[in-house]
C-alpha positions as CSV (number, residue, x, y, z in Angstrom):
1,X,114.9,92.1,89.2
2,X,111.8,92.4,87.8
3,X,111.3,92.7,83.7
4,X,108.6,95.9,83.0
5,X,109.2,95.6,79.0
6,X,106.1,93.1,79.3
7,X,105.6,92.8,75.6
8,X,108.6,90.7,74.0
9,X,111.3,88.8,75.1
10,X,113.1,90.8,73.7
11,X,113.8,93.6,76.1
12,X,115.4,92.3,79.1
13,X,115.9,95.6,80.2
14,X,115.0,95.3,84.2
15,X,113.9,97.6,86.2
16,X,113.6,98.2,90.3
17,X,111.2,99.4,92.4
18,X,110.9,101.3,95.2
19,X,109.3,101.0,99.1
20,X,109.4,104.6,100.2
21,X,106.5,106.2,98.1
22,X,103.4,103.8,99.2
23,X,104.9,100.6,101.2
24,X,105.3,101.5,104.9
25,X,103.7,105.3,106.2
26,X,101.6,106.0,103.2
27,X,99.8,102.9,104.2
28,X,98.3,99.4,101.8
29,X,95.7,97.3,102.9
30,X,95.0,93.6,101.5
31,X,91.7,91.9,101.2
32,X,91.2,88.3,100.3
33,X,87.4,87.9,98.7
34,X,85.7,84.5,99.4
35,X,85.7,84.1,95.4
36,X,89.7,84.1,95.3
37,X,89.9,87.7,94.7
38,X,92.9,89.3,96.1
39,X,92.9,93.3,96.0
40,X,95.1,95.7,97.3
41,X,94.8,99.3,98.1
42,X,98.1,101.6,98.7
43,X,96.7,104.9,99.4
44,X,99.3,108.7,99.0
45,X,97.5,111.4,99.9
46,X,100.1,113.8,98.4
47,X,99.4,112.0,94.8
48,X,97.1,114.2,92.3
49,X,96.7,111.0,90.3
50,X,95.8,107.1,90.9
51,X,96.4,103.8,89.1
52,X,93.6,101.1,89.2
53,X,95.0,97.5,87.8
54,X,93.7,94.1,87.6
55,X,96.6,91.6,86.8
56,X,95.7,87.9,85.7
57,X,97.8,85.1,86.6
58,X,97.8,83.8,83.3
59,X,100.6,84.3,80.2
60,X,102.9,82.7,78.0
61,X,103.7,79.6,80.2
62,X,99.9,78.9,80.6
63,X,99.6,77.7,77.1
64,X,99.4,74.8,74.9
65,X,101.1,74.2,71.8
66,X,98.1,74.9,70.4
67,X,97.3,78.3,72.5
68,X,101.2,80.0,71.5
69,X,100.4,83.5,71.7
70,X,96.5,83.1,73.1
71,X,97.2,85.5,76.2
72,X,98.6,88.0,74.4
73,X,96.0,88.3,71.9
74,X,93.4,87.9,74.6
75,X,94.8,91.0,75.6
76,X,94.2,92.7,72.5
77,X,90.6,91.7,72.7
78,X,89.4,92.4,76.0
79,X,89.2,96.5,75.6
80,X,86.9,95.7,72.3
81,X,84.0,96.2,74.4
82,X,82.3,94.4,77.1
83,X,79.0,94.6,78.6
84,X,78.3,98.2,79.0
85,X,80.8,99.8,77.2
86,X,80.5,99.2,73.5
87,X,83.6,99.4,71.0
88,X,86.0,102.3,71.2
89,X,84.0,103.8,74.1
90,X,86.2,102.5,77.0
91,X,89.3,104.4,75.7
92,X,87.3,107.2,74.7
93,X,85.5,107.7,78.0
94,X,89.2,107.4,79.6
95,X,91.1,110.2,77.3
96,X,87.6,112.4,78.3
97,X,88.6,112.3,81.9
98,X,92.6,112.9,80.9
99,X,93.4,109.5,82.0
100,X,95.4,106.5,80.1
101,X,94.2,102.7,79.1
102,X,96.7,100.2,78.1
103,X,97.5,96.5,78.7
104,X,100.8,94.2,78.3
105,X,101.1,90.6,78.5
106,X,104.4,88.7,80.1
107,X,105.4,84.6,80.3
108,X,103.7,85.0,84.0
109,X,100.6,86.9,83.9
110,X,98.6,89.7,81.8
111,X,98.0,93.4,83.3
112,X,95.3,95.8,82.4
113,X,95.4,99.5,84.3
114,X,94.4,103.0,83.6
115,X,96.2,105.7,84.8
116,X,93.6,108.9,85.8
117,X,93.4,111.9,87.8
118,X,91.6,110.7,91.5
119,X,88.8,112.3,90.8
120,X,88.0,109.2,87.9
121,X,88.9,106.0,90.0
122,X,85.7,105.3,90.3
123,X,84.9,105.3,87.3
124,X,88.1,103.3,85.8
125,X,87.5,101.0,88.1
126,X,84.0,100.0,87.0
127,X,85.2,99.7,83.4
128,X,87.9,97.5,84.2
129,X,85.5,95.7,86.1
130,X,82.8,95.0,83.4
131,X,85.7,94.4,80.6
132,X,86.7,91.1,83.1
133,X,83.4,90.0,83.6
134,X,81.9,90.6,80.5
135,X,83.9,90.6,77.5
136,X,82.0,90.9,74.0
137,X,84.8,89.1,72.1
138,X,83.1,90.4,68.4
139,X,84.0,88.4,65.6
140,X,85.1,91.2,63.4
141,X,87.0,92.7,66.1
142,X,88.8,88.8,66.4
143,X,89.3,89.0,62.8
144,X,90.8,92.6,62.4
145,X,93.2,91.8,65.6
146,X,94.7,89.0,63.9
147,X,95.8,91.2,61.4
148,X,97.5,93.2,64.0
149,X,98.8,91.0,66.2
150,X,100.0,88.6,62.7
151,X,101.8,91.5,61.8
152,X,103.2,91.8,65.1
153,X,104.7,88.2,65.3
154,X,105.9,88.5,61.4
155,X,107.9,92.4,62.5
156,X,109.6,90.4,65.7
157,X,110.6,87.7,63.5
158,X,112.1,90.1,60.7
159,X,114.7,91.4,63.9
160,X,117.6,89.4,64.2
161,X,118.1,90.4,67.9
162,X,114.6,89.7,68.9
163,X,115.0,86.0,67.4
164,X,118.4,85.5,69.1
165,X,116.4,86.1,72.5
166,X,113.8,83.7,72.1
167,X,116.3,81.1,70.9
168,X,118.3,81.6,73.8
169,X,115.1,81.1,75.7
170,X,114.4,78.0,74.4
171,X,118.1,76.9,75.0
172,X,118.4,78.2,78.5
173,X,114.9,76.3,79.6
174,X,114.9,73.1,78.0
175,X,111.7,71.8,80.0
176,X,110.1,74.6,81.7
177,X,107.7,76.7,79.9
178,X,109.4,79.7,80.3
179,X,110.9,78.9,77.2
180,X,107.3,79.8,75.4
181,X,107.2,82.8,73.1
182,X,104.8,85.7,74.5
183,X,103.6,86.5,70.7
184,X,103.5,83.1,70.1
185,X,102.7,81.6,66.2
186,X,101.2,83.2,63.3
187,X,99.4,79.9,62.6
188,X,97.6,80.0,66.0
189,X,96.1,83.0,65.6
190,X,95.0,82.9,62.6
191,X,93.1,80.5,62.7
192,X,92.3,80.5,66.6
193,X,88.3,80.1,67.0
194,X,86.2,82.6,69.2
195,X,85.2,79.4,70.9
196,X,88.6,78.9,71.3
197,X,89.0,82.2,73.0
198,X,86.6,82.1,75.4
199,X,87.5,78.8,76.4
200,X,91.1,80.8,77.2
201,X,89.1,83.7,78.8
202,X,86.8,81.3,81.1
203,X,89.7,79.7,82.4
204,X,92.1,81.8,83.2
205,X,90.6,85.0,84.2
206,X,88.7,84.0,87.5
207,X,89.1,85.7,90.8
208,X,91.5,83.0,92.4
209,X,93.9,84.1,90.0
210,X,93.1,87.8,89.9
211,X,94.6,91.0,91.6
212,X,93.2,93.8,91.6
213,X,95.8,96.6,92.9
214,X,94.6,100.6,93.6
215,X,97.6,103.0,93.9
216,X,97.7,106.6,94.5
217,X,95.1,108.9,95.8
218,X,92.0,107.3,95.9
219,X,88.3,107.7,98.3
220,X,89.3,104.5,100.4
221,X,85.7,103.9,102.0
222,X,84.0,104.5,98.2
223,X,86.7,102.3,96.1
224,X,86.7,99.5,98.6
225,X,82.7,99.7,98.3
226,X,83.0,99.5,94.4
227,X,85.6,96.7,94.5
228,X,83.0,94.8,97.2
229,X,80.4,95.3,94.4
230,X,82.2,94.4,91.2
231,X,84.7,91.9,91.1
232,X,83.9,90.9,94.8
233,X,80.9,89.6,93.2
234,X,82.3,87.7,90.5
235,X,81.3,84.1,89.7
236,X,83.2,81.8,92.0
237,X,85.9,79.2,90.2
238,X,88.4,77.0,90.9
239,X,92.1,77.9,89.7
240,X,94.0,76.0,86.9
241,X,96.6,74.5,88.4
242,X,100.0,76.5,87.9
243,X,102.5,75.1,85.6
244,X,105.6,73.7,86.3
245,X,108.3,76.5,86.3
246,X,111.5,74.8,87.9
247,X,114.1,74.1,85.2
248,X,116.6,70.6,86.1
249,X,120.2,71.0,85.5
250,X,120.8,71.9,82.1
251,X,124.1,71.8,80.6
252,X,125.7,74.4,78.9
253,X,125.8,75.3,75.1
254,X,127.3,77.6,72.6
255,X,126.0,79.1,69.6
256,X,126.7,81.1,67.0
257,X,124.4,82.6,64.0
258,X,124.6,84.1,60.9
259,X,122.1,87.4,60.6
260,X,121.5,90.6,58.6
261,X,123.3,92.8,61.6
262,X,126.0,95.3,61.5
263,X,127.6,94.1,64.5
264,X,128.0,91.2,66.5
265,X,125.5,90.3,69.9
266,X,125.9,87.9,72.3
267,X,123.6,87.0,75.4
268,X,125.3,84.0,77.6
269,X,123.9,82.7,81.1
270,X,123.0,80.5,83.8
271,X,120.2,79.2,85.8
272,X,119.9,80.6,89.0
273,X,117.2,80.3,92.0
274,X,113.9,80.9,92.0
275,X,111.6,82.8,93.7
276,X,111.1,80.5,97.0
277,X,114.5,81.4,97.8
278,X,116.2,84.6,99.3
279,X,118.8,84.0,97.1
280,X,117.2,86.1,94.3
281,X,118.3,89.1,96.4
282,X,122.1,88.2,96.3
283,X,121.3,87.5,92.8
284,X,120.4,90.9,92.1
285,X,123.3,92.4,94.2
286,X,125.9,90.0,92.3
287,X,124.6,90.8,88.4
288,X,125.2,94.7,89.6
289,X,128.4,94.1,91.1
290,X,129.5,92.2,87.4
291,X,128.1,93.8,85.3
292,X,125.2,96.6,86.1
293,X,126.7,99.6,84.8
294,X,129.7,101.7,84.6
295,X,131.4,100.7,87.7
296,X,131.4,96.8,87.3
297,X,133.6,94.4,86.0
298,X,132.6,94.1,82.4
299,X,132.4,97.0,81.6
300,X,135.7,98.1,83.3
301,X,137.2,95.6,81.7
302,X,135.8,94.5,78.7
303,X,134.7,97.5,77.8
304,X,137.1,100.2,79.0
305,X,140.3,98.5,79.5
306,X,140.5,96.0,77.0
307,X,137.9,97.7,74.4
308,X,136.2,94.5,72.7
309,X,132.8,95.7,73.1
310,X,130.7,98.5,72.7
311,X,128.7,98.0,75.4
312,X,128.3,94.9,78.3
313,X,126.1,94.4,80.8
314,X,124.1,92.0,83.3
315,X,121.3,91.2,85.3
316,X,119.3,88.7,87.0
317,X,115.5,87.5,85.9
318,X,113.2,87.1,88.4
319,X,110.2,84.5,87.9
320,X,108.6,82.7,90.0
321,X,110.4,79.3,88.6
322,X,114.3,79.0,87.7
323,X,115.3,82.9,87.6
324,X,118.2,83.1,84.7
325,X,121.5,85.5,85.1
326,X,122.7,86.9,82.0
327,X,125.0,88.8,80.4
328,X,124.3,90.6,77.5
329,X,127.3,92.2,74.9
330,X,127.4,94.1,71.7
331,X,130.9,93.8,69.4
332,X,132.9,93.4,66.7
333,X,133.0,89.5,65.3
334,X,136.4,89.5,65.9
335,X,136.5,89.8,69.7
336,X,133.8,87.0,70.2
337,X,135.9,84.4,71.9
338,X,138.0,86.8,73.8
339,X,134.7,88.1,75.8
340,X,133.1,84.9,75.9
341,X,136.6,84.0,78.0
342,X,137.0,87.2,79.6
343,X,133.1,86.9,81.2
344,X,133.9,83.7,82.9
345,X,137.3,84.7,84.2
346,X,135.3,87.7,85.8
347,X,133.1,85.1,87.2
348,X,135.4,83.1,88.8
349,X,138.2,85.8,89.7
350,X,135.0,87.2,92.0
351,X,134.1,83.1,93.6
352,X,138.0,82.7,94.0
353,X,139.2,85.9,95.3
354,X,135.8,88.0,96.2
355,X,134.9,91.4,95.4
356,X,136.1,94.8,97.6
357,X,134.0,96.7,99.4
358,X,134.2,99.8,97.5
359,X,132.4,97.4,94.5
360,X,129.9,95.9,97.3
361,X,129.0,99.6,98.3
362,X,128.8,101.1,94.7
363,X,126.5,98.4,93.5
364,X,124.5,98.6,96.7
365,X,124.3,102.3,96.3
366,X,123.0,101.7,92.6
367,X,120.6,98.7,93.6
368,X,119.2,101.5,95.7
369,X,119.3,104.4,93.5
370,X,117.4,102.6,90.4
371,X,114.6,101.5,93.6
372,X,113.8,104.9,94.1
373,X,113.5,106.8,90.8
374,X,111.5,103.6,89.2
375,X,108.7,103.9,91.5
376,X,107.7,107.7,91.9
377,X,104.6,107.0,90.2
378,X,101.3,105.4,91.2
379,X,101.9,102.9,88.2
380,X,105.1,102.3,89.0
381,X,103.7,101.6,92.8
382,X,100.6,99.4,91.5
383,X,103.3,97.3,89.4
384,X,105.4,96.7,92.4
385,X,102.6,95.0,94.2
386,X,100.9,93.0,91.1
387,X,104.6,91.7,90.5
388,X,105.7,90.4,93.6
389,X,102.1,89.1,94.8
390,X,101.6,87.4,91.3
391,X,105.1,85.7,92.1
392,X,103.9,84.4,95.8
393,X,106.7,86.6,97.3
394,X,104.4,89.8,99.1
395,X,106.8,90.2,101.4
396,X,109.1,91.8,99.0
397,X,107.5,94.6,98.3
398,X,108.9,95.9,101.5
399,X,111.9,93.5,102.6
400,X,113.7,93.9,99.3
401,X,115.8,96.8,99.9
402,X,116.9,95.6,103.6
403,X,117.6,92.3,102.0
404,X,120.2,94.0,100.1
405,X,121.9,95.4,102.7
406,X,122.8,92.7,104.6
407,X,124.4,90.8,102.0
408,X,128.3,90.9,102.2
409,X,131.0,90.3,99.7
410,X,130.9,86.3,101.0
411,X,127.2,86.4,99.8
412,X,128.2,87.6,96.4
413,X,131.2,84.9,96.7
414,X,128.4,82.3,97.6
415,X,125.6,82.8,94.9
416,X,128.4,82.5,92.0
417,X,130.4,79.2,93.4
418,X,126.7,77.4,94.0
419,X,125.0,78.4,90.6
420,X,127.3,79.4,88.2
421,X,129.9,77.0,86.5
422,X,131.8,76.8,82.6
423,X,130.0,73.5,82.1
424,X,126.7,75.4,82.5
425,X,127.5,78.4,81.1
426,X,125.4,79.0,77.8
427,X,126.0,81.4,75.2
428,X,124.0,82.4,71.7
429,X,125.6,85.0,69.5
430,X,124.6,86.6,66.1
431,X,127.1,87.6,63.7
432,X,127.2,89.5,60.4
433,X,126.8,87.3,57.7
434,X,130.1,87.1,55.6
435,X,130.5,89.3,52.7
């Protein structure tokens, strides 16, 4: 699945996407730019509205030591004005025409958009354009931004939860650079130079590793035209070369802290497959089937049945190095070793014995449900291309729902027994502190 909370961590919470509103009949068209540029147009006449995007291949795992935290607060940066658009104009000019201008940054890549009614893609799409190529970078925009993005980084820290993700991040990836915070350190940027952050800038946002994705209803012949003119004539240069994502075996760990919570948390997981292989689909189909929602195993079970938990549930992260299933549990201190058993018996009760077909159908059914109503908007659309494309898996965009289908209850059988066992099993909890 992929993550749409962009911004931390944090929030896990995964979200699916859909082919039926602009992947097949409603028609998108690919260009490849002689610069690098890849843009993508999926056109819906029955939309009133339009999303124009550029997403850069560049986040967290991009970075230094030295750089923790530089693409995010690029990110904060780039709408500070640019060429011709000075300031507070761009987001001004963009509420004027009733649209919307934001940004979020992930481990994988950075995404800018604006949201607007068709009759402004033109218009968006020139802004965007000039804020990539031509970024003012102020110094006393830099200087106030650290302040916000500081107090950003210092708020994420004060959250027990938020900390117990990123330490089960750097647990779970002991080599990869997934493990790498997407706020990064307070000591970076502070005293990051502006040298420093164009440097950043110059490298990583080049055509070769930017798409620029169109959703919605849009004049095809006049936005291709303005794409042709902007960033198709952007400055030539050659890609960084992508970091290494693949995670070796790691073994398996368990953890337990102390933290100013009321209850208990626990997030516990294993390293699964990337995205080269089609096993991220039975991947998906699997975390449903054990714990995605109401119907699955947890939560029957651990929830329901034997009540030690609040809530319990699990999903898959796709990236485009070693993807990470996870299980993630809220509970009394108390019942912490009971679930931490009662997870992996579910495990291996379902690679022993296999699931039934009425759990293969429901979490199909669901798979296919959350598809559809996370991708009724043009944003939602323009997101579903950016993510898979950024990843190198295109195809996906359309094959991902009939790749669900034809997995069977073996398949499920098959994804735990090759990447799931005790010995690799990893678990972080946080506890109340004692009294």
């Amino acid at each position: 699945m992929k993550n749409k909370n962009l911004m931390t961590a944090a929030a896990f919470a995964c979200a699916l996407m859909i082919s039926a509103y602009g992947c097949a009949s409603k028609g998108a068209g690919m260009t490849q730019y002689e610069n690098g540029l890849t843009s993508i147009f999926v056109h819906n006449d029955d939309s009133l509205t339009a999303s124009v995007n550029v997403y850069i291949r560049a986040g967290s795992v991009d970075e230094k030591p030295s750089q923790a935290g530089l693409s995010h607060f690029l990110e904060h940066l780039m709408f500070k004005g640019s060429k011709n658009y000075t300031g507070d104009e761009l987001s001004r000019r963009v509420e004027n025409m009733g649209g919307y201008i934001n940004a979020a940054t992930s481990k994988e890549f950075t995404m800018y958009y604006i949201n607007i009614q068709k009759d402004g893609v033109e218009e968006a799409l020139k802004m965007l354009a000039d804020v990539m190529q031509s970024p003012l970078f102020p110094q006393n925009e830099i200087d106030m931004e650290r302040k916000v993005v500081i107090e950003e980084i210092q708020r994420h820290s004060d959250k027990p939860v938020s900390v117990l993700y990123e330490s089960f991040f750097e647990t779970v990836y002991k080599h990869s650079a997934l493990k790498n915070s997407v706020l990064g350190t307070a000591d970076v940027i502070g005293s990051v130079s502006r040298d420093e952050i164009y440097d950043y800038y110059s490298t990583h946002y080049v055509p070769a590793k930017m798409i620029v994705v169109i959703s919605g209803n849009f004049d095809k012949n006049k936005t291709e035209k303005l794409v042709d003119e902007t960033f198709g004539k952007f400055e030539k240069k050659a890609a960084t070369q992508d970091p290494l994502l693949k995670e070796g075996a790691v073994a398996g760990a368990d953890t337990v802290k102390d933290g100013n919570v009321e209850v208990s948390y626990m997030l516990g997981g294993f390293l699964g497959p990337d995205i080269s292989s089609d096993d991220i689909y039975a991947a998906d189909l699997a975390l449903t089937v054990l714990g995605g929602g109401k119907s699955s195993r947890l939560y029957r079970v651990i929830k329901e049945e034997k009540q030690l938990a609040y809530s319990i549930g699990s999903s898959f992260m796709t990236t485009k190095g070693t993807g990470l299933a996870y299980v993630i549990s809220v509970f009394d201190a108390k019942n912490l070793e009971e679930i931490k058993t009662e997870i992996k018996k579910q495990i291996e009760s379902i690679i022993n014995e296999g699931i039934t077909e009425d759990e293969l159908a429901r979490a199909k059914l669901a798979i296919k449900t959350g598809w559809n109503f996370s991708h009724e908007t043009p944003s939602d659309v323009a997101y579903d291309y950016g993510f898979w494309n950024l990843l190198g898996k295109p195809g996906a965009v359309k094959n991902y729902l009939p790749q669900i289908e034809a997995l069977s209850g073996k398949d499920i059988q098959a994804f735990f027994a090759k990447y799931y066992s005790a010995d690799k099993f990893t678990t972080m909890a946080l506890k109340p502190k004692a009294k």
